[in-house]
C-alpha positions in Angstrom: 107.5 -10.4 -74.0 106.3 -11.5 -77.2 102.4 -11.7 -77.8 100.8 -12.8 -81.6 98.2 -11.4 -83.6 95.9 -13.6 -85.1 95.5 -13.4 -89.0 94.2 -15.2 -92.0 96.7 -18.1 -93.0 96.5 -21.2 -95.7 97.2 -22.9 -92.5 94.0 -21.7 -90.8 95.8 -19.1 -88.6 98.9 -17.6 -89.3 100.2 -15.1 -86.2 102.0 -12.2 -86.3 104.5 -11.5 -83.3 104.5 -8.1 -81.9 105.9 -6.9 -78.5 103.7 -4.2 -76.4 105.6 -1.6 -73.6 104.2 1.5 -71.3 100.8 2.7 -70.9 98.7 4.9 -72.4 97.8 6.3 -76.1 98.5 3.7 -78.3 101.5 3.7 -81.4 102.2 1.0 -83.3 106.1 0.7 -85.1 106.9 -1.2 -87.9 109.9 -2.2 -89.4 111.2 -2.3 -92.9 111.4 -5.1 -95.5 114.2 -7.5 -94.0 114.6 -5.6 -90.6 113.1 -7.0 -87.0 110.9 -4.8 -84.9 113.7 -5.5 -81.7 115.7 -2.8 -84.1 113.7 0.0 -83.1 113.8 -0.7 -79.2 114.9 2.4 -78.4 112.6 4.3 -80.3 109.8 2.6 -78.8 111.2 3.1 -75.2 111.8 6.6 -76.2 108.0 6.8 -76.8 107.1 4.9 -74.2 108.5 6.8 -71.4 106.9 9.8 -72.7 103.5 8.0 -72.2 102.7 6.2 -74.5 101.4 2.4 -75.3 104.1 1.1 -78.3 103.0 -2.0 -79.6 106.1 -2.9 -82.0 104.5 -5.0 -85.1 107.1 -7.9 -86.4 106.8 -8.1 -90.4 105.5 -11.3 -92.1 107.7 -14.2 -92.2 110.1 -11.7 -89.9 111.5 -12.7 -86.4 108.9 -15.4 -84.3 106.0 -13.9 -87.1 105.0 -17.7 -89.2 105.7 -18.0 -92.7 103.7 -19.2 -95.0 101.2 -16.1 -95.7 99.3 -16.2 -99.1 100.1 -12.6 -99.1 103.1 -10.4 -98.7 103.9 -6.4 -98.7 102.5 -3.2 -98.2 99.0 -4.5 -98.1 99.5 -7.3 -96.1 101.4 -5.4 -93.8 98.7 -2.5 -93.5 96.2 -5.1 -92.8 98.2 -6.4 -89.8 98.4 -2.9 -88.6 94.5 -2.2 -88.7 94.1 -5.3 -87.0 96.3 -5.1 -84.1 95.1 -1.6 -83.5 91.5 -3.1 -83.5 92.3 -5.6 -80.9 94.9 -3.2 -78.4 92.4 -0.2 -79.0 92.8 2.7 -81.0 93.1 5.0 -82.5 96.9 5.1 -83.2 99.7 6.7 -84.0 101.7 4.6 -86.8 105.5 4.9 -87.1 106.7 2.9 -90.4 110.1 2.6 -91.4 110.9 1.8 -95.1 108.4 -0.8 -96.3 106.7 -0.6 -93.4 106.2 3.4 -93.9 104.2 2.5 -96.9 102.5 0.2 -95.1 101.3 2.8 -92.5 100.4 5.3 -95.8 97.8 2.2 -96.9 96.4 1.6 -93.4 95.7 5.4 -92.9 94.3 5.9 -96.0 92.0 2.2 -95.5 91.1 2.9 -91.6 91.5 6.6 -91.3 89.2 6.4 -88.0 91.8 4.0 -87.0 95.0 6.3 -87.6 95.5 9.3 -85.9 98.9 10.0 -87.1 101.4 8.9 -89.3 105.6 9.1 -88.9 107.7 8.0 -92.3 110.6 6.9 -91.6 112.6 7.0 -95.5 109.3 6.1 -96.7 108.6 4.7 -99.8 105.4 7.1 -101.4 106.2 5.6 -105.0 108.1 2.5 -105.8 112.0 3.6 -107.1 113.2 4.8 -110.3 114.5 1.7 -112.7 112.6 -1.0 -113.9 110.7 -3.1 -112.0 111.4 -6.3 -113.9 115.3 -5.5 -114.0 115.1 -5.2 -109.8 113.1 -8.6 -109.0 115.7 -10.4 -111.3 118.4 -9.3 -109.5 116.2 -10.2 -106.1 115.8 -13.4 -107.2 119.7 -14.2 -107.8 120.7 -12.3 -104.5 118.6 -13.6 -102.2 119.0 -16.7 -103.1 120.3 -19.7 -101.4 123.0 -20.3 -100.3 124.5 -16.5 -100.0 121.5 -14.9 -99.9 121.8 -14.0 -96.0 125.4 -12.7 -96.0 124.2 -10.2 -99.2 121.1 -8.9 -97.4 123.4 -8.7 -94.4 126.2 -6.8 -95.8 124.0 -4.5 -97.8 122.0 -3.2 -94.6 125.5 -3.1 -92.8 127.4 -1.2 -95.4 125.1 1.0 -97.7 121.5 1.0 -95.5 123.5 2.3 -92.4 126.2 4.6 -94.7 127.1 7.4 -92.5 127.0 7.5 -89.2 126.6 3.6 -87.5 123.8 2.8 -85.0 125.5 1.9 -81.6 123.3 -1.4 -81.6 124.5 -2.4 -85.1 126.5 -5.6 -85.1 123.7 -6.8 -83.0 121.1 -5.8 -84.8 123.2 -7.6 -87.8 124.0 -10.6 -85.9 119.6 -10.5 -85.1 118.9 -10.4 -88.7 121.4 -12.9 -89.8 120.6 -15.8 -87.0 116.7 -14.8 -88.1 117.3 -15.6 -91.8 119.3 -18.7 -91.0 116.4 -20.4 -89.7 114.1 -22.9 -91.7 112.7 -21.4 -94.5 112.9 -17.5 -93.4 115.4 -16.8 -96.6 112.9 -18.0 -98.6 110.1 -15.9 -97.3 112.3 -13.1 -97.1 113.1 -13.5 -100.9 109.7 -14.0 -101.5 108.6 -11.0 -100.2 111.6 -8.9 -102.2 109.7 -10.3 -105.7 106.3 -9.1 -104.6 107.1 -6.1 -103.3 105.3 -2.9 -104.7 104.7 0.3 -103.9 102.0 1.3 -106.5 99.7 0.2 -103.7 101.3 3.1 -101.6 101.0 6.1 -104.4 97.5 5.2 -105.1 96.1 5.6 -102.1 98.5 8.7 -100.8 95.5 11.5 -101.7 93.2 9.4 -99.0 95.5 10.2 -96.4 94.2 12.7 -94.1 96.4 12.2 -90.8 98.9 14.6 -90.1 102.6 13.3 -90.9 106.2 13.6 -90.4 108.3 12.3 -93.1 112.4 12.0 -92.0 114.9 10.5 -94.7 118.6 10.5 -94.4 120.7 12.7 -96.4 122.6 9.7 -98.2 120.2 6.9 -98.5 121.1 4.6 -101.2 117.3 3.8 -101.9 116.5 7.4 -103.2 118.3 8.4 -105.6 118.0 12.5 -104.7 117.2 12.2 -101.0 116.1 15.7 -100.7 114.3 15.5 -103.1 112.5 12.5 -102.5 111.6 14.0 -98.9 110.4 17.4 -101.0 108.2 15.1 -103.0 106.5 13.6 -99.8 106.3 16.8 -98.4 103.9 17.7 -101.3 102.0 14.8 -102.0 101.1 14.3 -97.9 101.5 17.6 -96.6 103.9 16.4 -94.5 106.3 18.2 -91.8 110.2 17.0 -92.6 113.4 16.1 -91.6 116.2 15.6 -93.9 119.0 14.3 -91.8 122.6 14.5 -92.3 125.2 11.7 -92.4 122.3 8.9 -92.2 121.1 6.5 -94.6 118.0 4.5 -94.3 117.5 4.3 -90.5 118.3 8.2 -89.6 116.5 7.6 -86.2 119.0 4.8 -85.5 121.9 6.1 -87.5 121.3 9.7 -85.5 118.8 9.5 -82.5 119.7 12.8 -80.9 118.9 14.3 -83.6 115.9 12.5 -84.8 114.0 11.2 -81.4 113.3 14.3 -80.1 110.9 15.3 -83.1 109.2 12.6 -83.3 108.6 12.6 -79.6 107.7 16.1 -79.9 105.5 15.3 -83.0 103.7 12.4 -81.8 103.2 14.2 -78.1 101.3 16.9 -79.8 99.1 14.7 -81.6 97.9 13.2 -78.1 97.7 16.5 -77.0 95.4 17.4 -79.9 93.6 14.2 -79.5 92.5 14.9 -75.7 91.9 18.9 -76.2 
């Protein structure tokens, strides 16, 4: 069932859909830029079974979230995450995927009392190699009316979820497409893609004091040395890692029995720690 979050908005008041399961110790998931939180519904059952409260946060301008923000990204995003925790109760544990990894890096560091823990799922520490400029003006042509949905689409089909497919993924494909079909959720989506930077995300990195656990897949397309990207995380977090093999950017969807079980393992020990 679908409950909203309450944020500032041009409008007056903007909300921010998010779905909440189980009981106990709250975690909070976030998607990734262009993703919907219903993607990561078995993670959060996973987690929930084990004991926990998973409140799963939809992105800006994503799924039944409004459009319309003044502001978009990591930010944004971390703000929503501080919020929500604020009004379910906290502290939390925060599992980010992709954008909304560096999201959870920026909440942590902002509202440390707030964030217990912190799981990266191919996080994004540091905006990519290339230039900045060069990638928004590609953004802007790709995402643009009227083929904009089918690239975003065939991207996260193709090279996002190279390797081994998730089980759920023509759905999840067909979720995302009838999402982005819908008045004025391209645009949002396309503006979000031209704002989106993770400077925010390295500056604030050295603030974070919650313990972490970083996974990336072996071949995502987004890193271009995905071992090493997860070796640079590792230093600049402390962070225990996963590098997992024949996954791309969603390694816990792409390969769940081999990723679920350590992050259930890692977050179960933080609640342990937590009530000792």
């Amino acid at each position: 069932m679908t409950s909203f979050l309450d944020r500032p908005h041009p409008a007056g008041t903007g909300r921010v859909a998010y779905t909440l399961r189980g009981d106990g110790p709250l975690v909070v998931t976030v998607p990734g830029m262009g993703d919907l939180a219903a993607s990561d519904t078995e993670l959060a059952e996973a987690l929930a079974a084990d004991g926990f409260r998973v409140a799963s946060l939809e992105l800006r301008g994503h799924g039944a979230s409004d459009t319309g923000f003044a502001e978009l990204g990591d930010a944004a995003t971390a703000s929503d995450i501080a919020a929500l925790i604020e009004v379910l109760g906290g502290p939390a544990i925060v599992v980010g995927t992709s954008m909304g990894a560096s999201s959870a890096i920026v909440a942590a560091a902002d509202r440390p009392e707030l964030v217990s823990g912190l799981v990266l799922l191919s996080p994004f520490t540091r905006n990519a190699s290339g230039s900045p400029t060069l990638m928004r003006a590609l953004f802007r042509v790709l995402f643009a009316r009227p083929w904009g949905t089918a690239v975003w689409t065939g991207y996260f089909r193709r090279a996002l979820n190279k390797g081994t497919a998730p089980a759920a993924l023509d759905a999840q494909v067909s979720a995302i497409r009838t999402s982005l079909r819908r008045p004025g959720r391209l645009a949002e989506f396309r503006r979000l893609a031209l704002v989106l930077d993770h400077a925010i995300a390295e500056q604030r990195v050295p603030a974070v004091t919650a313990p972490t656990l970083a996974v990336i897949g072996a071949v995502d397309p987004d890193f271009r040395d995905p071992a090493a990207e997860l070796a640079h995380v590792a230093r600049v977090l402390g962070a225990r890692t996963l590098l997992v093999e024949d996954a791309a950017h969603y390694p816990h969807r792409q390969r769940p029995e081999l990723v679920l079980p350590v992050v259930r393992g890692f977050v179960g020990e933080i609640a342990r720690t937590a009530r000792a």
